[in-house]
mmCIF file of the C-alpha atoms, coordinates in Angstrom:
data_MODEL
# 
_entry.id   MODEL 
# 
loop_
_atom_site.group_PDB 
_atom_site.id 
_atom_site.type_symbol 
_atom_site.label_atom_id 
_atom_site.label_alt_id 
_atom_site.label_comp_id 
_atom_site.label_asym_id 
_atom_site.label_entity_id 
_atom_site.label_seq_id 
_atom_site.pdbx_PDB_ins_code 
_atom_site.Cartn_x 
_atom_site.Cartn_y 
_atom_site.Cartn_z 
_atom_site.occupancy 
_atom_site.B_iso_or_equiv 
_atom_site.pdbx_formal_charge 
_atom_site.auth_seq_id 
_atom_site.auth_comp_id 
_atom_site.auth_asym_id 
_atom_site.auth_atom_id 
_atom_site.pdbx_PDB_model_num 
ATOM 1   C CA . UNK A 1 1   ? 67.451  109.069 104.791 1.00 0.00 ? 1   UNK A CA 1 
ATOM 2   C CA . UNK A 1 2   ? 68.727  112.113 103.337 1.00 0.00 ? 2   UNK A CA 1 
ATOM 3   C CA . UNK A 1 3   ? 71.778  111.978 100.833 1.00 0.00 ? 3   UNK A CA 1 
ATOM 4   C CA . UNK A 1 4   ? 73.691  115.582 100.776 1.00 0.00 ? 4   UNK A CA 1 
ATOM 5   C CA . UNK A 1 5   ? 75.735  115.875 98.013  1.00 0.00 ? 5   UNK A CA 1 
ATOM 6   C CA . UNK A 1 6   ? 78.500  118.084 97.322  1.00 0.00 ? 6   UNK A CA 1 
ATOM 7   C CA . UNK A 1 7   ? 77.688  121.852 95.871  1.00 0.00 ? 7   UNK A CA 1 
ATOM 8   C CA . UNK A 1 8   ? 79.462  122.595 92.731  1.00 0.00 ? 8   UNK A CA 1 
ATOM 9   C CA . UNK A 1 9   ? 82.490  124.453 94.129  1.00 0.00 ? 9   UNK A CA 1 
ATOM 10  C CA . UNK A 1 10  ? 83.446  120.897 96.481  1.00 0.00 ? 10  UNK A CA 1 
ATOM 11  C CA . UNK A 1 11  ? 82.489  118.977 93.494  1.00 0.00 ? 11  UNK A CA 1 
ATOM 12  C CA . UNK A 1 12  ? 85.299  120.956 91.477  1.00 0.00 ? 12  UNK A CA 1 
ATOM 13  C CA . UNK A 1 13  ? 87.883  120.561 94.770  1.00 0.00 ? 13  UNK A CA 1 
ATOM 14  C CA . UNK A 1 14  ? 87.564  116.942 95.049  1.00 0.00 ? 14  UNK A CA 1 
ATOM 15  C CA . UNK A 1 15  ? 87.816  116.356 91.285  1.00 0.00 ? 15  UNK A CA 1 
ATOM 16  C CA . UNK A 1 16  ? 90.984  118.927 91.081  1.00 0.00 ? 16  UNK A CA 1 
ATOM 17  C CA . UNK A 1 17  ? 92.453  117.038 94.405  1.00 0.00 ? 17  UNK A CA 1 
ATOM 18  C CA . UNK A 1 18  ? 91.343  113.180 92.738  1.00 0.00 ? 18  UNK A CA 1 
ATOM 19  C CA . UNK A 1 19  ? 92.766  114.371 89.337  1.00 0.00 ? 19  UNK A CA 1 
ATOM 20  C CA . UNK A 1 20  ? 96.589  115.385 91.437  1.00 0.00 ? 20  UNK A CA 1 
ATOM 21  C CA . UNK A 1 21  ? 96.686  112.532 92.836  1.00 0.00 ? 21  UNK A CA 1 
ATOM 22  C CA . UNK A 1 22  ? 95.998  110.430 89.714  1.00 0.00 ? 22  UNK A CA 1 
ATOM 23  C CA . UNK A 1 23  ? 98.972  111.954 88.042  1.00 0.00 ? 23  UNK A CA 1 
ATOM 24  C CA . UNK A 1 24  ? 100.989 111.366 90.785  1.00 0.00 ? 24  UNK A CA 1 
ATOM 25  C CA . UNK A 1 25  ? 100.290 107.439 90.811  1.00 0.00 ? 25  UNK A CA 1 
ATOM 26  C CA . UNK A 1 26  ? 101.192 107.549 87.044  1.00 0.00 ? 26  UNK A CA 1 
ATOM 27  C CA . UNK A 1 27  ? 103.845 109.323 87.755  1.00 0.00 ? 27  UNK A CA 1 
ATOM 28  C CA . UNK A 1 28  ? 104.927 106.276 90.109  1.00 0.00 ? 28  UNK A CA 1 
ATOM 29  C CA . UNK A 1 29  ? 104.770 103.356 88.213  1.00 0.00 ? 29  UNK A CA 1 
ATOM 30  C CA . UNK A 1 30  ? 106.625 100.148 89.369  1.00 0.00 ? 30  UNK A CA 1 
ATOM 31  C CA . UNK A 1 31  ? 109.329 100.770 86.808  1.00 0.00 ? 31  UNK A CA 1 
ATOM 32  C CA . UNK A 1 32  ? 109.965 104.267 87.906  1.00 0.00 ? 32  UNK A CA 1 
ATOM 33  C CA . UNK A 1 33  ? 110.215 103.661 91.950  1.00 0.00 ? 33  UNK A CA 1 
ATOM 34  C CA . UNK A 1 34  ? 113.105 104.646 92.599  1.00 0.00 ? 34  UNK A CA 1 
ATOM 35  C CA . UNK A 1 35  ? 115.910 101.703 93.289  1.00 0.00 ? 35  UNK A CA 1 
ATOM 36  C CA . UNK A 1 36  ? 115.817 103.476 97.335  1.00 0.00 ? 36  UNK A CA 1 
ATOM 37  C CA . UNK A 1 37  ? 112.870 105.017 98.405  1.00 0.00 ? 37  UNK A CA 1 
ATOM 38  C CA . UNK A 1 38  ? 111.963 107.769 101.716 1.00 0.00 ? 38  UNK A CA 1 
ATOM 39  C CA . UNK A 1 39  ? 109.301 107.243 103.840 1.00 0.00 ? 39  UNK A CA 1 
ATOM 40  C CA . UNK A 1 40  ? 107.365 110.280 101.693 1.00 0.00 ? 40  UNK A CA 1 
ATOM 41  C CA . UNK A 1 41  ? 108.075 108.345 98.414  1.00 0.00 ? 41  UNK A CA 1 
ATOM 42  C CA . UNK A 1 42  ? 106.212 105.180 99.866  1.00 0.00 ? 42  UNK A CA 1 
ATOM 43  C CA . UNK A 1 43  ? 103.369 106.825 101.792 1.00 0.00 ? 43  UNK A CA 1 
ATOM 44  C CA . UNK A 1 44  ? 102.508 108.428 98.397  1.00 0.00 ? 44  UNK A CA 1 
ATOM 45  C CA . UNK A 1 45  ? 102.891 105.042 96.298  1.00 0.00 ? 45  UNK A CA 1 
ATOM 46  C CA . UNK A 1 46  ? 100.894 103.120 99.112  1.00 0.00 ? 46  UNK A CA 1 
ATOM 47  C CA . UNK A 1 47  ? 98.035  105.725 99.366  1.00 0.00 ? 47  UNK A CA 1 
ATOM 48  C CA . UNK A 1 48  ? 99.077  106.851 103.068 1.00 0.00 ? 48  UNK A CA 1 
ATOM 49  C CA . UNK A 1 49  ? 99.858  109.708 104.894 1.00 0.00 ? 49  UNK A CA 1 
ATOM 50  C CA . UNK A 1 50  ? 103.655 109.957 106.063 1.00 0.00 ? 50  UNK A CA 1 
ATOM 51  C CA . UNK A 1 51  ? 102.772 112.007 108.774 1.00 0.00 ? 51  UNK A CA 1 
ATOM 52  C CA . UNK A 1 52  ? 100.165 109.813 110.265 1.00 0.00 ? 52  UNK A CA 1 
ATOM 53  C CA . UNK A 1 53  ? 102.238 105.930 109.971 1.00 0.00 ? 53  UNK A CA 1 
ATOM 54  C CA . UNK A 1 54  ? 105.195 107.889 111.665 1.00 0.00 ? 54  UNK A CA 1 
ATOM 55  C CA . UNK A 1 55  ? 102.682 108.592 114.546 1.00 0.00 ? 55  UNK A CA 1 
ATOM 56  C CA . UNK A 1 56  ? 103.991 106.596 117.954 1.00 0.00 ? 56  UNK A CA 1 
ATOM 57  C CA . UNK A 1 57  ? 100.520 104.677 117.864 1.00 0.00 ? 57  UNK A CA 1 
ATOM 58  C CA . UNK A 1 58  ? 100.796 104.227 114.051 1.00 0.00 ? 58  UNK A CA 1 
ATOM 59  C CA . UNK A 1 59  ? 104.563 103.175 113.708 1.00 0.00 ? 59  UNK A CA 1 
ATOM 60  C CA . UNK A 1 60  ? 103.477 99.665  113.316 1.00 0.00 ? 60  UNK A CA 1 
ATOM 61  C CA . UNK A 1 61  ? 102.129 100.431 109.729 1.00 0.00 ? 61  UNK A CA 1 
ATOM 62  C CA . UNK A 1 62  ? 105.975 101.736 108.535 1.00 0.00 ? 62  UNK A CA 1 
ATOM 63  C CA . UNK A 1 63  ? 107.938 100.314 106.193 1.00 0.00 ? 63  UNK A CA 1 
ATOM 64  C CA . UNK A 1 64  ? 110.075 96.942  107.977 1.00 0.00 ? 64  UNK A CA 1 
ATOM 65  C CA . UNK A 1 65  ? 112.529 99.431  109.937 1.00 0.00 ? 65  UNK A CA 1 
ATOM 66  C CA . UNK A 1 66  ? 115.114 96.857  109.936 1.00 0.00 ? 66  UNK A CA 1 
ATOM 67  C CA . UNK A 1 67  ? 115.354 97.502  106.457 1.00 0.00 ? 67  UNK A CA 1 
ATOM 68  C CA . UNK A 1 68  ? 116.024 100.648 106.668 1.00 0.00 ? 68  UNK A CA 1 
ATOM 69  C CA . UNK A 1 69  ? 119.492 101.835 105.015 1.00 0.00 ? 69  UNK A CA 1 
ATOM 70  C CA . UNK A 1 70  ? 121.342 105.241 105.312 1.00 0.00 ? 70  UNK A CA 1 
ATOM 71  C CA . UNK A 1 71  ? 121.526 106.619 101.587 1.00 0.00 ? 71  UNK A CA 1 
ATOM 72  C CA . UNK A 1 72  ? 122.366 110.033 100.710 1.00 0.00 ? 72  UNK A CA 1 
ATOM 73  C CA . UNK A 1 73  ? 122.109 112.005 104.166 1.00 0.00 ? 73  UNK A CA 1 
ATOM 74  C CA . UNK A 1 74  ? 118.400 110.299 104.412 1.00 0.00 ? 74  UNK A CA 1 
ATOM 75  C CA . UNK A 1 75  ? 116.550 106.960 105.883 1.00 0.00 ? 75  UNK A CA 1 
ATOM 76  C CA . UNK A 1 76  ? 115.822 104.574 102.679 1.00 0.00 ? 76  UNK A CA 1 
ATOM 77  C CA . UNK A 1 77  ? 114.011 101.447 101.841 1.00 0.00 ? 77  UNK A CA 1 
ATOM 78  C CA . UNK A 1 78  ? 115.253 99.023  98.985  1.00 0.00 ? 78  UNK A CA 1 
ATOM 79  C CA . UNK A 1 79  ? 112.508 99.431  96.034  1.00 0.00 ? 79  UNK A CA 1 
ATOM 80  C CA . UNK A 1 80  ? 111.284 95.394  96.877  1.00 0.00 ? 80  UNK A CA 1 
ATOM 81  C CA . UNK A 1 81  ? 111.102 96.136  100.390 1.00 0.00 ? 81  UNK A CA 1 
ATOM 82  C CA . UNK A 1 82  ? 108.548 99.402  99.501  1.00 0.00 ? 82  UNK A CA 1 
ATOM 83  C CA . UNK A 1 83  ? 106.877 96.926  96.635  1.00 0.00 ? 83  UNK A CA 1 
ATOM 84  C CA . UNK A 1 84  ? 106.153 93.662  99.171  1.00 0.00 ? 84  UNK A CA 1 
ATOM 85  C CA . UNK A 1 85  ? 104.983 96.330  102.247 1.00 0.00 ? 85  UNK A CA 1 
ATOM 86  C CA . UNK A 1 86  ? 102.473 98.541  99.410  1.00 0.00 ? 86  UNK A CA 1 
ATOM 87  C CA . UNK A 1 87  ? 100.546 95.177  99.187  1.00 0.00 ? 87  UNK A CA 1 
ATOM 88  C CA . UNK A 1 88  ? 100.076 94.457  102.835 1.00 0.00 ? 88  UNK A CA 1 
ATOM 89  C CA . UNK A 1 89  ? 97.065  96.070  104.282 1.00 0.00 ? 89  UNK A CA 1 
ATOM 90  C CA . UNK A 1 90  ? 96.900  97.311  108.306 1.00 0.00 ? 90  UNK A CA 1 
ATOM 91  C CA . UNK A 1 91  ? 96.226  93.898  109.959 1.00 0.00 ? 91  UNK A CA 1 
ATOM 92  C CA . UNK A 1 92  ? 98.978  92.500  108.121 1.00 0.00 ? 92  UNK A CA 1 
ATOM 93  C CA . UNK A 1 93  ? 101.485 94.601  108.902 1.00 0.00 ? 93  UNK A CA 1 
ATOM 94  C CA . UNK A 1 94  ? 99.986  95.072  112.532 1.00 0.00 ? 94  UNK A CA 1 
ATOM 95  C CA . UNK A 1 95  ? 100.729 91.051  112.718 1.00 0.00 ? 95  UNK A CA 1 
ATOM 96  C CA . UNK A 1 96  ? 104.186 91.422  110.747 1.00 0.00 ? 96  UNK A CA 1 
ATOM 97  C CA . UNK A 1 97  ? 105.451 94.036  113.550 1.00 0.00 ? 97  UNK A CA 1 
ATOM 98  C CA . UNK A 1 98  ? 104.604 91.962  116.212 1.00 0.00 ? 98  UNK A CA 1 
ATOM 99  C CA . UNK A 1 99  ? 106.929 89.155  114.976 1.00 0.00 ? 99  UNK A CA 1 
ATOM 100 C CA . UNK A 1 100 ? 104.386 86.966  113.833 1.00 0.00 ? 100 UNK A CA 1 
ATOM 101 C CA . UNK A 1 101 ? 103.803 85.065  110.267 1.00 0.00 ? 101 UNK A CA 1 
ATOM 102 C CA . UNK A 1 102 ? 100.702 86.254  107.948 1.00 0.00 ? 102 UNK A CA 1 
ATOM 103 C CA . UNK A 1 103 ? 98.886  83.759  106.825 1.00 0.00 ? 103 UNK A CA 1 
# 
């Protein structure tokens, strides 16, 4: 089996790309979520692409919509809400949305 690794130039895109996004998650700690939080501030604090969970097929992976508030001109989630749904992987929340317990 051959293994084809990444020339230097990709090398230095991923790490550049890896070493963004690491300063973004600092950037995020728990303490500094914001008290009500957009569907972009979750996506990055969960690891996801907005774009793709607000997808028809995907919308079962969003935040709990019922908890959804109107803050500031802009659809918001309560900084617990984001918190509790960041921990829950797909199948869980693919259960959740369909009304059922996780066990």
């Amino acid at each position: 089996m051959e293994v084809n690794l990444p020339n230097k130039e990709q090398f230095d895109r991923i790490e550049a790309t890896l070493n963004k996004l690491l300063i973004m998650i600092k950037e995020l700690e728990p303490g500094q979520l914001p008290e009500w939080v957009t569907i972009q501030e979750a996506c990055v604090w969960k690891g996801v692409e907005a774009k793709t969970i607000q997808q028809k097929e995907n919308r079962h992976l969003m935040p709990p919509l019922s908890e959804r508030q109107m803050v500031g001109g802009r659809l918001r989630w309560r900084r617990e809400v984001i918190l509790e749904w960041s921990r829950k992987n797909n199948e869980e929340l693919k259960i959740l949305s369909q009304g059922l317990k996780v066990i």
